[in-house]
N, CA, C and O atoms as CSV, one atom per row, in Angstrom:
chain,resi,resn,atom,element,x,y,z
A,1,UNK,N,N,-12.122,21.372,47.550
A,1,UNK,CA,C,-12.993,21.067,46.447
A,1,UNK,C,C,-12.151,20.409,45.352
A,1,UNK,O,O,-11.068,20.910,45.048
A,2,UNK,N,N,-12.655,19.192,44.687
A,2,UNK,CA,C,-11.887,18.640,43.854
A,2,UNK,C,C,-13.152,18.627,42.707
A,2,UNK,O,O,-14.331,18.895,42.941
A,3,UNK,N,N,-12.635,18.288,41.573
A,3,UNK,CA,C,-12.874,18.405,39.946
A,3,UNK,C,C,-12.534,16.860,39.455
A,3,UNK,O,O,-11.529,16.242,39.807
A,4,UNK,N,N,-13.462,16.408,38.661
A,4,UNK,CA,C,-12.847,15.173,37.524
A,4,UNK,C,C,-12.874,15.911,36.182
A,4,UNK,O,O,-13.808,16.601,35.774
A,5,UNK,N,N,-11.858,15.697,35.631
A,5,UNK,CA,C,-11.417,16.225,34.586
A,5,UNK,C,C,-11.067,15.134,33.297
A,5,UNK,O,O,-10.308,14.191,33.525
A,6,UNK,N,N,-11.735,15.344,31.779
A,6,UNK,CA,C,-10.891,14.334,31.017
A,6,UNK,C,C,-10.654,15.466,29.505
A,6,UNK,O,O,-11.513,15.942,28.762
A,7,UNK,N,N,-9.571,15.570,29.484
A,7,UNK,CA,C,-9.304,17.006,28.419
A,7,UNK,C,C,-9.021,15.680,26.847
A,7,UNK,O,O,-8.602,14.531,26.988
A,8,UNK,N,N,-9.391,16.312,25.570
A,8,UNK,CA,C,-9.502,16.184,23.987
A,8,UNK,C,C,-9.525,16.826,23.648
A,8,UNK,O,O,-9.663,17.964,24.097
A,9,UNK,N,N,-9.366,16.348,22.365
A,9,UNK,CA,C,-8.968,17.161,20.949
A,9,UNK,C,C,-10.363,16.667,20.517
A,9,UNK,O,O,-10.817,15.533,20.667
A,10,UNK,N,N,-10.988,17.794,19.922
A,10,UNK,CA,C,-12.606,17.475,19.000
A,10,UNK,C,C,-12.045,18.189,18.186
A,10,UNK,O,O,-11.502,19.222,18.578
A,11,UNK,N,N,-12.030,17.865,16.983
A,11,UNK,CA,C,-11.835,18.913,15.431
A,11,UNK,C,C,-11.367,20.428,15.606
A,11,UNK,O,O,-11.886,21.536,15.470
A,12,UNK,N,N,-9.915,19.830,16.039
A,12,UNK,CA,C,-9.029,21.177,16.539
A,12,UNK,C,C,-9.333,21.909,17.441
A,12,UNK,O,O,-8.825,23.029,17.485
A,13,UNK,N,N,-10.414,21.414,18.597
A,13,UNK,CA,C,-10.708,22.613,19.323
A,13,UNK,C,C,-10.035,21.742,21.107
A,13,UNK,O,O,-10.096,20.513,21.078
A,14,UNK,N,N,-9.723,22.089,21.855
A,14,UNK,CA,C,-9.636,21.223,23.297
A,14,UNK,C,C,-11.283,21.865,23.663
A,14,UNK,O,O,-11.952,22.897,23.719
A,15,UNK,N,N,-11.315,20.394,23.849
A,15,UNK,CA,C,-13.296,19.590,24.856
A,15,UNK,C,C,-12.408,19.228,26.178
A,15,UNK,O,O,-11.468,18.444,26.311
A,16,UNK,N,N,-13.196,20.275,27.293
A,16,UNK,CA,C,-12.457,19.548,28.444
A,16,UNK,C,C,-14.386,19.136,29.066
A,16,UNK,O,O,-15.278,19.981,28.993
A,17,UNK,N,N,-14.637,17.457,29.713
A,17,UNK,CA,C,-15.565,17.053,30.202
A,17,UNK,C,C,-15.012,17.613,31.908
A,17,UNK,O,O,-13.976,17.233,32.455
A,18,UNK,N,N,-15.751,18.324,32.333
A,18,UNK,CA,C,-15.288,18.534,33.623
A,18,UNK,C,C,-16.799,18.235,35.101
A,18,UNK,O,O,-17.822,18.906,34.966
A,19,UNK,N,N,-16.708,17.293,36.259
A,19,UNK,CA,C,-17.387,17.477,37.258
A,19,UNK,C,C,-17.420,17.289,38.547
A,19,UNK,O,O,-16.585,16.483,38.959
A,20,UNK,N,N,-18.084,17.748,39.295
A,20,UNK,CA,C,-17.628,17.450,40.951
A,20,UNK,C,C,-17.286,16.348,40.817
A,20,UNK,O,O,-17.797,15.619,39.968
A,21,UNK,N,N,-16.084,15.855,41.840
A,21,UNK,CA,C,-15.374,14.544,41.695
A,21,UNK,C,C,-16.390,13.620,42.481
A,21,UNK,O,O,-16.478,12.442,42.134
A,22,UNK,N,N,-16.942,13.964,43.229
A,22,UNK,CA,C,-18.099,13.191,43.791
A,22,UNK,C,C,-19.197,12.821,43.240
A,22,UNK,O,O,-20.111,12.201,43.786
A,23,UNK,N,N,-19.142,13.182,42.168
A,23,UNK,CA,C,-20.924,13.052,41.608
A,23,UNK,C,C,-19.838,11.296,40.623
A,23,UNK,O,O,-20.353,10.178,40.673
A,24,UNK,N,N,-18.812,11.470,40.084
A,24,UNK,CA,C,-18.397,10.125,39.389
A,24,UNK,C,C,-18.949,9.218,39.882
A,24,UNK,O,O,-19.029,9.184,41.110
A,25,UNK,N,N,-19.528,8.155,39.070
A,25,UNK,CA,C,-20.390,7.147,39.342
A,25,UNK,C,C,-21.777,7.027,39.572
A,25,UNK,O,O,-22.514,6.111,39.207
A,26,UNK,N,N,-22.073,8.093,40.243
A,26,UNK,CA,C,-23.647,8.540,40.149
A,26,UNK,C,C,-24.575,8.543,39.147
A,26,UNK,O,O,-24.131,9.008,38.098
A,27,UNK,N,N,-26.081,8.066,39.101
A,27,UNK,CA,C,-26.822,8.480,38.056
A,27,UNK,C,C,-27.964,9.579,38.515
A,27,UNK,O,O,-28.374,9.946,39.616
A,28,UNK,N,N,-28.241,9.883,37.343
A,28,UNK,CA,C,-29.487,11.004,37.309
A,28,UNK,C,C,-30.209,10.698,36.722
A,28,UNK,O,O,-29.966,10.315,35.578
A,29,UNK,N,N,-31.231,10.718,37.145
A,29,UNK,CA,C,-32.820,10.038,36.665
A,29,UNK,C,C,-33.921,10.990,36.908
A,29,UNK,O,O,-34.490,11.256,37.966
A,30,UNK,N,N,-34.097,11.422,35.790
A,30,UNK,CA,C,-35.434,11.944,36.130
A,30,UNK,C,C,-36.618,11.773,35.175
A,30,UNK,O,O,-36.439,12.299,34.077
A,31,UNK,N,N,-37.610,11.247,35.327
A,31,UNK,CA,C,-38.990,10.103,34.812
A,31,UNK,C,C,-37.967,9.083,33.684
A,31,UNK,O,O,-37.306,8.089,33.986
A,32,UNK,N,N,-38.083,9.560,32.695
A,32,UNK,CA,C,-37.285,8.676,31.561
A,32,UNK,C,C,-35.999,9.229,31.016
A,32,UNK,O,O,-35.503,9.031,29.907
A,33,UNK,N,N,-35.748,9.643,31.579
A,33,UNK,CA,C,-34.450,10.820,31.238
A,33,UNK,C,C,-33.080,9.520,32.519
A,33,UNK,O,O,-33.178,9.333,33.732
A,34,UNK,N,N,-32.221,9.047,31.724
A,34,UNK,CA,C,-31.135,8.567,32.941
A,34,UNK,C,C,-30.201,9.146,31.976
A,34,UNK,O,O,-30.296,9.298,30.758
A,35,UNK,N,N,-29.083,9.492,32.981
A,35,UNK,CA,C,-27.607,9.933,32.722
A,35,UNK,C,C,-26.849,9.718,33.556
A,35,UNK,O,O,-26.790,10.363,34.603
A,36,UNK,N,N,-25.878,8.452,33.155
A,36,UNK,CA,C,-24.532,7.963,34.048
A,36,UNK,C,C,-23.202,8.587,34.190
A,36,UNK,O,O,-22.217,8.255,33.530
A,37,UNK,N,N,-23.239,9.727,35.298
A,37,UNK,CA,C,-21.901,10.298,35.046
A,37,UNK,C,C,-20.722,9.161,35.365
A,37,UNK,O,O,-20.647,8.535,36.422
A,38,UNK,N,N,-20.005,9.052,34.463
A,38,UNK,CA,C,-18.813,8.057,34.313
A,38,UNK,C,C,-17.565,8.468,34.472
A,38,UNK,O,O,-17.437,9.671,34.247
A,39,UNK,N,N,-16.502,7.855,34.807
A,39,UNK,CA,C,-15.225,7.963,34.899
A,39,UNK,C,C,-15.113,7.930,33.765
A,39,UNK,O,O,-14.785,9.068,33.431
A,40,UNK,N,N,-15.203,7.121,32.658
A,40,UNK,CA,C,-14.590,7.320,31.345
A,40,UNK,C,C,-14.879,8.654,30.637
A,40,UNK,O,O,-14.032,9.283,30.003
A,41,UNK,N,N,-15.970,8.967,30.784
A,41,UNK,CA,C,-16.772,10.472,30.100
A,41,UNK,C,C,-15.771,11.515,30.770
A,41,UNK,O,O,-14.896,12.037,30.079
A,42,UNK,N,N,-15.885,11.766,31.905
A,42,UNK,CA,C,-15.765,12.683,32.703
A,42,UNK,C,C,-14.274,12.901,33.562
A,42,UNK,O,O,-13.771,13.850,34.164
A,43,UNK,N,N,-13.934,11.729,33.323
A,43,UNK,CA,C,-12.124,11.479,33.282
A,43,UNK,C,C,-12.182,11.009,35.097
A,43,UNK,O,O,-13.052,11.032,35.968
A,44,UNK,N,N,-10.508,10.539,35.010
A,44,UNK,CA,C,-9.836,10.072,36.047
A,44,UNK,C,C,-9.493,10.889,36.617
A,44,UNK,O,O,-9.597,10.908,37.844
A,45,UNK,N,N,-8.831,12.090,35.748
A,45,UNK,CA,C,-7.710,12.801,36.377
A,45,UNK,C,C,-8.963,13.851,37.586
A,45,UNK,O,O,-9.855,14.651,37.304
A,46,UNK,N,N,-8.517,13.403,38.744
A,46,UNK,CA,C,-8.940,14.377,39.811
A,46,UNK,C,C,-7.512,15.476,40.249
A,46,UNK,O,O,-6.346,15.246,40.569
A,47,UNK,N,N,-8.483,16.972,40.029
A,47,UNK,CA,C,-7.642,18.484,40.113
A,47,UNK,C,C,-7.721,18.963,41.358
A,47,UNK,O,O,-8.044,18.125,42.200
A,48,UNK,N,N,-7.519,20.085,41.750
A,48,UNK,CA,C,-7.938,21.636,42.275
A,48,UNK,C,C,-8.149,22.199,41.387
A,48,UNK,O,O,-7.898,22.134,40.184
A,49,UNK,N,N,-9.039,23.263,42.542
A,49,UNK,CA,C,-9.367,24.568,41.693
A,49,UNK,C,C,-8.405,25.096,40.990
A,49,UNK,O,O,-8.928,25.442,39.931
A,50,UNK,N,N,-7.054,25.410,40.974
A,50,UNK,CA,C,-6.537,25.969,40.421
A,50,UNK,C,C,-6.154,25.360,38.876
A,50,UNK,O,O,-5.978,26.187,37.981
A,51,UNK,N,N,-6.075,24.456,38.685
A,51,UNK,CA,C,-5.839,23.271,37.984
A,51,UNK,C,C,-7.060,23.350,36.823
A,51,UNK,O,O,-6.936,23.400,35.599
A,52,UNK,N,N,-8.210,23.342,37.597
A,52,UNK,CA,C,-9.514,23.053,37.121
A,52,UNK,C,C,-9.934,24.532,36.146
A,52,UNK,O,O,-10.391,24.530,35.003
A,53,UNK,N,N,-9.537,26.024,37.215
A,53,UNK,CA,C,-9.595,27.238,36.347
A,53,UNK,C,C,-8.630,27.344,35.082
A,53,UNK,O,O,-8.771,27.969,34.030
A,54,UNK,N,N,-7.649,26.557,35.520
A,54,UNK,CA,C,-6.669,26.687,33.992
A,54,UNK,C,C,-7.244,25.894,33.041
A,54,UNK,O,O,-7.333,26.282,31.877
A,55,UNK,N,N,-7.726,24.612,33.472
A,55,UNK,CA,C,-8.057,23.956,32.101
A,55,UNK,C,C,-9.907,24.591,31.285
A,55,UNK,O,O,-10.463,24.422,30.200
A,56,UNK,N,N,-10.235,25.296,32.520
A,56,UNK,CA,C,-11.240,26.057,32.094
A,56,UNK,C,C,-11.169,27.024,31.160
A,56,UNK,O,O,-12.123,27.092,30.385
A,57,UNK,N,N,-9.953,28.077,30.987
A,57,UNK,CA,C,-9.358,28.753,30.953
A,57,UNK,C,C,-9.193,28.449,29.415
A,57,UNK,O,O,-9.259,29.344,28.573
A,58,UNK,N,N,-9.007,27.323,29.155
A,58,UNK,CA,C,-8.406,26.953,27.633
A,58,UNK,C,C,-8.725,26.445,26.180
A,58,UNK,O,O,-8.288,26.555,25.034
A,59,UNK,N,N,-10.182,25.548,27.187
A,59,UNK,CA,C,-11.121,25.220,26.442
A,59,UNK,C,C,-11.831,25.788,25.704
A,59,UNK,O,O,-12.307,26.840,26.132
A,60,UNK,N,N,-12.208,25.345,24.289
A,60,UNK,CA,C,-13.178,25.696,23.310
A,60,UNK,C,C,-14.538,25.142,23.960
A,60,UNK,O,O,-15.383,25.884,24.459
A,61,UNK,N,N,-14.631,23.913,23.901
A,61,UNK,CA,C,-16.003,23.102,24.351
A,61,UNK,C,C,-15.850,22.659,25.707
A,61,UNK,O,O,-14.761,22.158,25.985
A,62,UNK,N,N,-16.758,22.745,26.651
A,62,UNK,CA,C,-16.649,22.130,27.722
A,62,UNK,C,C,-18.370,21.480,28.019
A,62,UNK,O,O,-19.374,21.942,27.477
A,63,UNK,N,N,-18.355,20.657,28.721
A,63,UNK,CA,C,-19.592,19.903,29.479
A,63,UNK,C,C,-19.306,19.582,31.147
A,63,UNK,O,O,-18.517,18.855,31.750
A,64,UNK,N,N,-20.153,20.325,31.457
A,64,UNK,CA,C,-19.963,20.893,33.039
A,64,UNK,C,C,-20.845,19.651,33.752
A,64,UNK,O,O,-21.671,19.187,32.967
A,65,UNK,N,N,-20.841,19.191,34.715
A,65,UNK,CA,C,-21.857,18.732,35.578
A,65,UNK,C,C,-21.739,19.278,37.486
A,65,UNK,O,O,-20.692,18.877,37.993
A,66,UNK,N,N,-22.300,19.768,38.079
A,66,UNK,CA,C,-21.783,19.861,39.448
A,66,UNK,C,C,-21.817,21.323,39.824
A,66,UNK,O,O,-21.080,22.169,39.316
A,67,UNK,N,N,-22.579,21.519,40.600
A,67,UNK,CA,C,-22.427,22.671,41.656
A,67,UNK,C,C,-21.278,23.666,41.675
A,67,UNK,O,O,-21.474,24.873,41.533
A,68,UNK,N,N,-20.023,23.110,41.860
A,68,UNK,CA,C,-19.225,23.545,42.018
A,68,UNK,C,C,-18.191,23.524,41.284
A,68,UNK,O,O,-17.050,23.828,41.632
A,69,UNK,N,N,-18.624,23.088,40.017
A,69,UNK,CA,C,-17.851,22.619,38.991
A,69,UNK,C,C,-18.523,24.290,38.081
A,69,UNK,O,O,-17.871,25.321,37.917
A,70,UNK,N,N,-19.960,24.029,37.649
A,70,UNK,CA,C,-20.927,25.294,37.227
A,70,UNK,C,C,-20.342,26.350,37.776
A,70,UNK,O,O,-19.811,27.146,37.002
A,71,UNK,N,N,-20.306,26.552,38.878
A,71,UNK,CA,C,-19.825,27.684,39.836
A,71,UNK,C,C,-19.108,28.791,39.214
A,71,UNK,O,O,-19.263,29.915,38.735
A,72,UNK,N,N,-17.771,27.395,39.608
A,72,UNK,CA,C,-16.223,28.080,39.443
A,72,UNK,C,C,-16.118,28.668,37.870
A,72,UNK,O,O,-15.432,29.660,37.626
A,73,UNK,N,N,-17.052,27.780,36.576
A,73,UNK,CA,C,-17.249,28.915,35.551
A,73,UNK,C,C,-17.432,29.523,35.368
A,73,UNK,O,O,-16.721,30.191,34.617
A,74,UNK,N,N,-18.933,30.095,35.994
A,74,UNK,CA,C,-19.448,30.916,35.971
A,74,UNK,C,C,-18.949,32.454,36.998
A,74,UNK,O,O,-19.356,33.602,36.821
A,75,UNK,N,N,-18.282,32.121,37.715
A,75,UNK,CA,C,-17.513,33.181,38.148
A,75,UNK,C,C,-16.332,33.480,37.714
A,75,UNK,O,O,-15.669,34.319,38.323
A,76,UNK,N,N,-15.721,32.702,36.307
A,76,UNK,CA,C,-14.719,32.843,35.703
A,76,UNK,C,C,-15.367,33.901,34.183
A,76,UNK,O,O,-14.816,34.578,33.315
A,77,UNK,N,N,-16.312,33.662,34.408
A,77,UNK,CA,C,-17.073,34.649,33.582
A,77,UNK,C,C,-17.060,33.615,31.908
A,77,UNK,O,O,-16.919,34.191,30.829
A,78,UNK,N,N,-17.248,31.919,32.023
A,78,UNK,CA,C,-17.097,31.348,30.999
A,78,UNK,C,C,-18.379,30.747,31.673
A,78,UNK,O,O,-18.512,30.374,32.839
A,79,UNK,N,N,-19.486,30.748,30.426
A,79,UNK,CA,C,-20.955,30.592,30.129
A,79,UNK,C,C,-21.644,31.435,31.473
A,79,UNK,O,O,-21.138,32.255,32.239
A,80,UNK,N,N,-23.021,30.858,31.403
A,80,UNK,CA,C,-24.120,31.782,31.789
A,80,UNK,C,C,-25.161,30.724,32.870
A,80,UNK,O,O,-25.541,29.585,32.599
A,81,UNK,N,N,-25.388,31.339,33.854
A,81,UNK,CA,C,-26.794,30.600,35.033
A,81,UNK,C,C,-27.748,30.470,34.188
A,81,UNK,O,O,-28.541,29.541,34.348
A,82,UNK,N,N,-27.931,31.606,32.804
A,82,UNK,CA,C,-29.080,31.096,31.946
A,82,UNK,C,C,-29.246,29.630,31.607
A,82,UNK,O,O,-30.189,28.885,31.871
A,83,UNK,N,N,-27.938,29.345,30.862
A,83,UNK,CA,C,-28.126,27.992,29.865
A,83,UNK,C,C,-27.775,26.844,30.789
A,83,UNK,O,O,-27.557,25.735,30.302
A,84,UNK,N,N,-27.704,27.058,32.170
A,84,UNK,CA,C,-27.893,25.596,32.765
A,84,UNK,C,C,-29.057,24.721,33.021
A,84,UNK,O,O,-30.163,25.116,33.391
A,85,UNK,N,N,-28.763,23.682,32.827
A,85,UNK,CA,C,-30.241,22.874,32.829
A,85,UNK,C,C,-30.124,21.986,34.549
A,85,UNK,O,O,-29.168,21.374,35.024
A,86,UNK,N,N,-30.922,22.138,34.887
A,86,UNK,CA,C,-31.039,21.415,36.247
A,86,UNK,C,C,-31.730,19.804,36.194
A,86,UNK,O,O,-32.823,19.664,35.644
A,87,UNK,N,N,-31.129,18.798,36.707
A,87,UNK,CA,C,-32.200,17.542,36.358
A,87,UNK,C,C,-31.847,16.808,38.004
A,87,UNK,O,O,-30.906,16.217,38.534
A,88,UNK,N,N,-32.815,17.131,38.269
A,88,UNK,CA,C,-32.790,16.239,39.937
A,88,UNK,C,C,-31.607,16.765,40.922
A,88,UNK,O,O,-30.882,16.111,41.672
A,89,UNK,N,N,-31.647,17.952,40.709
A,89,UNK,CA,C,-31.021,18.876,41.673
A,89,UNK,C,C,-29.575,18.462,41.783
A,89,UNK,O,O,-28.869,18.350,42.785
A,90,UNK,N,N,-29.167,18.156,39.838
A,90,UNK,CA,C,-28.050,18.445,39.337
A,90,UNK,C,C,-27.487,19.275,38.340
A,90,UNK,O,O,-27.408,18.889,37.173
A,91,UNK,N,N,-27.065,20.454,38.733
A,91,UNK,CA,C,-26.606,21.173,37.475
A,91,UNK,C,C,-25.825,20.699,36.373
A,91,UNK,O,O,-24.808,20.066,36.656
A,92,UNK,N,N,-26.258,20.984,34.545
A,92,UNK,CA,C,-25.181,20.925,33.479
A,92,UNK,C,C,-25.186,21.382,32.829
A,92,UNK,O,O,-26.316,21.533,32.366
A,93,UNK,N,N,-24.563,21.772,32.413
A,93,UNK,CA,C,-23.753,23.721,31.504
A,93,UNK,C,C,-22.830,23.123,30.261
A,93,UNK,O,O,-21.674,22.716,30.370
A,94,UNK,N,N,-23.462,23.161,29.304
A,94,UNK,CA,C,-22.500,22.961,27.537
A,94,UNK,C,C,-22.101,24.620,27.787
A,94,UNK,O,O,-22.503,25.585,28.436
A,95,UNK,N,N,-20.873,24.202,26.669
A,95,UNK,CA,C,-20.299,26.082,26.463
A,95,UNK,C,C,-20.085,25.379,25.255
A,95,UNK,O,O,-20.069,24.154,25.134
A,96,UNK,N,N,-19.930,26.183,24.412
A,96,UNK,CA,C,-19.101,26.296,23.069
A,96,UNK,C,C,-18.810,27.917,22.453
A,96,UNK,O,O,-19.536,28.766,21.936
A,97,UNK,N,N,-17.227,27.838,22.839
A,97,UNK,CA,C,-16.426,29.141,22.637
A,97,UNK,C,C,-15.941,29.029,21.279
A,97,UNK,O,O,-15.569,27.959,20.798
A,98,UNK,N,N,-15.945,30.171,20.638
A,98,UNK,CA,C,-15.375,30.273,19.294
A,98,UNK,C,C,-14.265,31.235,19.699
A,98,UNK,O,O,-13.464,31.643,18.858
């Protein structure tokens, strides 16, 4: 299982954009709703899991997209199956940790 990863600085906090490395390039469309997951958004750098739990691990803000991206948070015990939103049988999960 691989991860696209693109880690920042947002107003002192690390924003890591993290998603299945497979979904890069893909869009999601659903009626008027489109969203282009991008390499630039969502970064170059392709991880492992292990890689992917550390930078999980560190983040203040994150924006999840992916199955297995959602997952591995949520069994890290960082955010909730509540607050994911599903759009065309794609999961995406905001966190914001204080």
């Amino acid at each position: 299982m691989q991860f696209s990863v693109r880690i920042s600085d947002y107003q002192k906090n690390i924003m890591v954009n993290m998603c299945d490395a497979e979904l890069i390039g893909k869009d999601v469309i659903d009626g008027e709703l489109k969203i282009h997951i991008s390499e630039s958004y969502y970064g170059k750098q392709i991880v492992d899991k292990d890689e992917a739990t550390s930078f999980l691990k560190s983040a203040s803000i994150m924006n999840l997209v992916g199955k297995e991206t959602i997952s591995l948070a949520i069994d890290l015990g960082i955010g909730s199956k509540d607050g994911v939103k599903v759009i065309s049988d794609i999961p995406f999960l905001i966190i914001f940790n204080s």
